[in-house]
Structures are given as C-alpha cells and as structure tokens.
N, C-alpha and C positions, 0 to 999 in steps of 0.2 A: 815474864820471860824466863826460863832454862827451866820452869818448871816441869818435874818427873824427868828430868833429863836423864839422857843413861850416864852422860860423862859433864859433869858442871866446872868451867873454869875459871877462876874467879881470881883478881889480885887480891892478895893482903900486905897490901903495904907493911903494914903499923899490928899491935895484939890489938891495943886498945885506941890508940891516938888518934884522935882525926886531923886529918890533911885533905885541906881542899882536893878534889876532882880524884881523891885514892879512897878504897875503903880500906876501914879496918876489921879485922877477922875476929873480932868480937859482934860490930855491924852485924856482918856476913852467917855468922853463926845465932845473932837470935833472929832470922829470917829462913834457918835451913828448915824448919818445920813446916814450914808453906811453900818452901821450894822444893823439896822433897829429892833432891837427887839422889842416884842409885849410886854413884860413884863423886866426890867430887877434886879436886887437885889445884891446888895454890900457886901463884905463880904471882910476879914482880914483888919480890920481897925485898925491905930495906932490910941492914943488918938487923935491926931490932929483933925480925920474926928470922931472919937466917938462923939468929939466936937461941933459937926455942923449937927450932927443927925435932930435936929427940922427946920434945913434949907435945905438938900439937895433935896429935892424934886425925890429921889429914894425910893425905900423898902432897907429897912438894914437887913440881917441876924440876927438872935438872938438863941443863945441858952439856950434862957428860953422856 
C-alpha cells in the first residue's frame, strides 16, 4: 500500500522507539526503498521527533 505514491503520509510517532499500534521513523525509513514515494510528509509526532524536526530530512505536517 502507498507504494509510488506521489504524496505518502505516514506517522512517526517515536526516531527509533517502538510503541505499540505507532510506527517509528526509523521502521518507516528502512521500507522507503520498496515504497518508493515521490513526496513523503510526517505527521503525529510525539515531542521526541517534534525534536529533531531541523534534522530529519522529511517534510513535517504543520497545522499553522
């Protein structure tokens, strides 16, 4: 599922942590090579990844 998508949106909860029924954006990133999106954009972050915003080299959701 989302694969080749033109806009893929994914939670990253956590970088690294796992939490039941959340992924985390490490998960998410060793599967982007077979999910292949053209665009993809981050969304329900704990603080942990609000954290790391100037480093993850994604687009974050924002609801400003």
């Amino acid at each position: 599922m989302g694969r080749d998508a033109d806009v893929f949106i994914a939670e990253a909860y956590y970088y690294d942590k796992i939490v039941k029924n959340h992924l985390a954006l490490a998960t998410l990133e060793a599967h982007l090579a077979e999910i292949r999106p053209k665009r993809l954009i981050l969304t329900h972050m704990s603080d942990d990844m609000l954290g790391r915003l100037d480093t993850l080299g994604h687009t974050a959701a924002s609801d400003a």
